[in-house]
N, C-alpha and C positions, 0 to 999 in steps of 0.2 A: 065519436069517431075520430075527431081530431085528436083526442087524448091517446087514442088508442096507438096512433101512426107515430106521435110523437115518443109514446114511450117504445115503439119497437125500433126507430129510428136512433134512438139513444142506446139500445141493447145492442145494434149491427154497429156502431161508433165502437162500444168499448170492446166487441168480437175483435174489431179492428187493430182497435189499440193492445190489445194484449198480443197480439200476433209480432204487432211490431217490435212490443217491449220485449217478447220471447228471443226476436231473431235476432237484435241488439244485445240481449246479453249473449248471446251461443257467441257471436261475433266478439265481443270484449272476452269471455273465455278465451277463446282463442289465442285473440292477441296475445293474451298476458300468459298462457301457457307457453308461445313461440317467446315471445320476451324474456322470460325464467332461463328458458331452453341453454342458449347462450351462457346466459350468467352461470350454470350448474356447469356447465360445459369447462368453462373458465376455468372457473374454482377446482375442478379436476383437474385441469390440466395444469395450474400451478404446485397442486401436490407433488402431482409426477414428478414433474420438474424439480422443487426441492426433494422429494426420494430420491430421483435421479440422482444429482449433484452432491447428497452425503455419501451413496456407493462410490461417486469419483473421489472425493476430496478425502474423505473418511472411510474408507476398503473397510478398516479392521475395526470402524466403530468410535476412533477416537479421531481428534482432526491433533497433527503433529506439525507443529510452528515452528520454525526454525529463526533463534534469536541470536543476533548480535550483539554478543557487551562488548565488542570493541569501539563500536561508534556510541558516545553519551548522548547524540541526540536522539538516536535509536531507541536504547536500552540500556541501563545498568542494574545494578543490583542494589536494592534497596537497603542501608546500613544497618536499619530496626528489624527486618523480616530475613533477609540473605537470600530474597526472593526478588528475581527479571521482574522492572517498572519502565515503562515508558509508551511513547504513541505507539509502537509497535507491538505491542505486548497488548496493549488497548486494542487495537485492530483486531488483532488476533483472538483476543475473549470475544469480540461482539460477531464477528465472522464463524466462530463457532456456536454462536448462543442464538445465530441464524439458522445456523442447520443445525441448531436441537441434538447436537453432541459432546462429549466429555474433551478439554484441550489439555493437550500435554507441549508443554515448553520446550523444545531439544534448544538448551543455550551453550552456545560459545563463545571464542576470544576472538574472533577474526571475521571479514566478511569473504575470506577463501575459506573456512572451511563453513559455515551456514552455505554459502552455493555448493560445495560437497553434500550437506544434507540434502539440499535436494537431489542433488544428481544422483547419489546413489542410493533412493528411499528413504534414506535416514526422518525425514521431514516429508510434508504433505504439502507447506506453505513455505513461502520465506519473504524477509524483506531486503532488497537489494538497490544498489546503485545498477541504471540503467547501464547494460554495456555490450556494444554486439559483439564480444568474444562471448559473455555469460551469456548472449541471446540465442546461439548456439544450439541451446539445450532448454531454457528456461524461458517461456511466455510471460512477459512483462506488463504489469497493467500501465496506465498513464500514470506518472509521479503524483506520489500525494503532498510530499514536503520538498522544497530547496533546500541546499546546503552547500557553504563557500569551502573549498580549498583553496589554500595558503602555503603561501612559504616561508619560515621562518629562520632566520640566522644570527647570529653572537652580536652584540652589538657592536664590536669592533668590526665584524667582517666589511669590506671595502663594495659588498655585494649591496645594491639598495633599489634597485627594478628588474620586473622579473625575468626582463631579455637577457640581462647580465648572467641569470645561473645556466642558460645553455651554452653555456662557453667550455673547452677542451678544458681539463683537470680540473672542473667541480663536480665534487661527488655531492648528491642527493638522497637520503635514506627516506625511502616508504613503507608502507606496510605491506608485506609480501598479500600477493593478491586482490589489493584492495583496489576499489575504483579511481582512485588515483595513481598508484601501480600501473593500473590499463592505460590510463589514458595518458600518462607521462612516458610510458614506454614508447609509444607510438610516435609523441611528441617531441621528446627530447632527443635532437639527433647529435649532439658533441658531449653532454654534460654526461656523466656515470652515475647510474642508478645502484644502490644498495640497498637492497632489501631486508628489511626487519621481520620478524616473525609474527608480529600483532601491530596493529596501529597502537596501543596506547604504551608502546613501547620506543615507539619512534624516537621520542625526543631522549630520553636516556642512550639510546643504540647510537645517534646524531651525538651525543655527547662523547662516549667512551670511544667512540672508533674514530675521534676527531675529523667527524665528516664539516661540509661547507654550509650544507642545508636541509633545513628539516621538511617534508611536505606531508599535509594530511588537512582533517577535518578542523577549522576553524578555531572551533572551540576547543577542542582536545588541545590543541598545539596551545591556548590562551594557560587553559588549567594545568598543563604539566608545568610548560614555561613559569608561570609564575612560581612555580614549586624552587626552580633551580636559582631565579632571576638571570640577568646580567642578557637575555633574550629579546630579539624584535618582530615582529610580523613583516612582511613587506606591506608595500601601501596597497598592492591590488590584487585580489585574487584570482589564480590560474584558470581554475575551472568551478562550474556550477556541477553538483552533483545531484542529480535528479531520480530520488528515490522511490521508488515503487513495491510492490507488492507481488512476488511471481509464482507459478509453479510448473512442474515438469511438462515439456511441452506433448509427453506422451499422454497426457489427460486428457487433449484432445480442443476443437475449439470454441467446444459450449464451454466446457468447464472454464475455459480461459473470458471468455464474455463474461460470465455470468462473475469471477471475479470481478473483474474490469470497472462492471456497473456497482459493483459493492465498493469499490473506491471512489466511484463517483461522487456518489450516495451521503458518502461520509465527509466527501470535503463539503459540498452543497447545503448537510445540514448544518455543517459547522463544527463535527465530531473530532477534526483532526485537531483542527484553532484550538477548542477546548481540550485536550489533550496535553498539547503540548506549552499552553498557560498551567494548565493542573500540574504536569514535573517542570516549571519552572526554565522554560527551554526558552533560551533567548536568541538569535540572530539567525535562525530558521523561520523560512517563509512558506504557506500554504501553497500547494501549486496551483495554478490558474490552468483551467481548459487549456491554453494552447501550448503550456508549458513540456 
């Protein structure tokens, strides 16, 4: 009799136990079905998101860059290939190689006509000195790189800091539309501005129209100047030029975030640094968050 109870005792235990183990698992299904939920959710909704953002960036199926070979820290043309090399060219592949589309380069001599590319579709992207006349029209991300402007004049000139070139009868040649253009127009209120039709034209233009001073991108002014000799930099540079990445503000302002954070991205992992160590690019600085 005792055997009897004990072994029915033992059958009502494990009735029990399997009940329990039943309701725990329906319970852990659940869970983990609600858990998934989310995550499937997500992952949809990141597709979207990048579909989205190649109809914006990429309409016609290609994404179209707009390149500057008039700044060397930008972009030039590679001697071996005759083909646009630099950080910005760099950008521009992996920017397109994110939205999973074909990139076509639209290259020029200037950085007035690359902001034309955008403004009138010519281009999809562009890389620009930040500037609120070009901000205008054009959504600007935060700068990925620095860059010094200078002034540079004949070694005899009697000119030798840079409060002395806004003075009544010195003329100044820049590059027509270039970010130092802007910001020197603004700023220079006695000296005369002469505008040249490319930056890397400057210093020749500065030379034949016997101007006072030559202003533009750092290094440009080092590599032409040395070409001619008899040249000096001043000691302290005018302005910092703080370049970024932008595109037409009618794209709207995801398309403009969702830039933004791809520049982020790229200084943080370090994609710019190594960029512009690989062409060789010297006295340009990464920009910093609060740059």
């Amino acid at each position: 009799m005792t055997k009897l109870l004990a072994r029915q005792g033992r059958e009502r235990l494990m009735q029990i136990l399997g009940v329990v183990l039943t309701a725990s698992s329906v319970v852990f299904a659940l869970t983990s079905c609600s858990s998934l939920a989310p995550q499937q959710g997500a992952a949809s909704s990141t597709t979207q998101t990048g579909a989205s953002m190649v109809k914006v960036f990429a309409p016609s199926g290609t994404l179209r860059a707009s390149i500057n070979l008039g700044n060397p820290i930008l972009a030039r043309l590679d001697p071996a290939t005759g083909q646009p090399v630099g950080v910005s060219v760099d950008l521009a592949t992996e920017f397109a190689r994110r939205l999973g589309v074909p990139l076509q380069l639209v290259a020029v001599k200037s950085a007035g006509a690359s902001v034309e590319n955008v403004n009138q579709d010519k281009a999809d992207i562009g890389f620009f000195a930040v500037d609120p006349k070009r901000g205008q029209e054009i959504s600007f991300t935060k700068p990925y790189v620095l860059i010094e402007g200078f002034y540079m004049v004949r070694n005899a000139s009697p000119i030798t800091t840079n409060e002395q070139v806004d003075q009544p009868g010195v003329t100044v040649a820049v590059g027509k539309n270039s970010a130092y253009d802007l910001f020197l127009t603004r700023e220079l209120k006695r000296a005369t501005i002469v505008r040249i039709p490319t930056s890397p034209a400057v210093v020749q233009g500065f030379l034949d129209q016997h101007l006072d001073v030559a202003a533009g991108v750092k290094q440009q002014l080092e590599m032409d100047g040395a070409k001619v000799g008899g040249l000096r930099l001043l000691d302290q540079r005018f302005m910092v030029i703080r370049q970024a990445m932008g595109l037409p503000k009618a794209k709207g302002d995801d398309a403009a975030a969702y830039l933004a954070q791809f520049v982020e991205e790229m200084k943080a992992s370090g994609f710019v640094a190594q960029s512009l160590a690989r062409h060789h690019i010297a006295g340009a600085a990464v920009a910093k968050e609060n740059d």
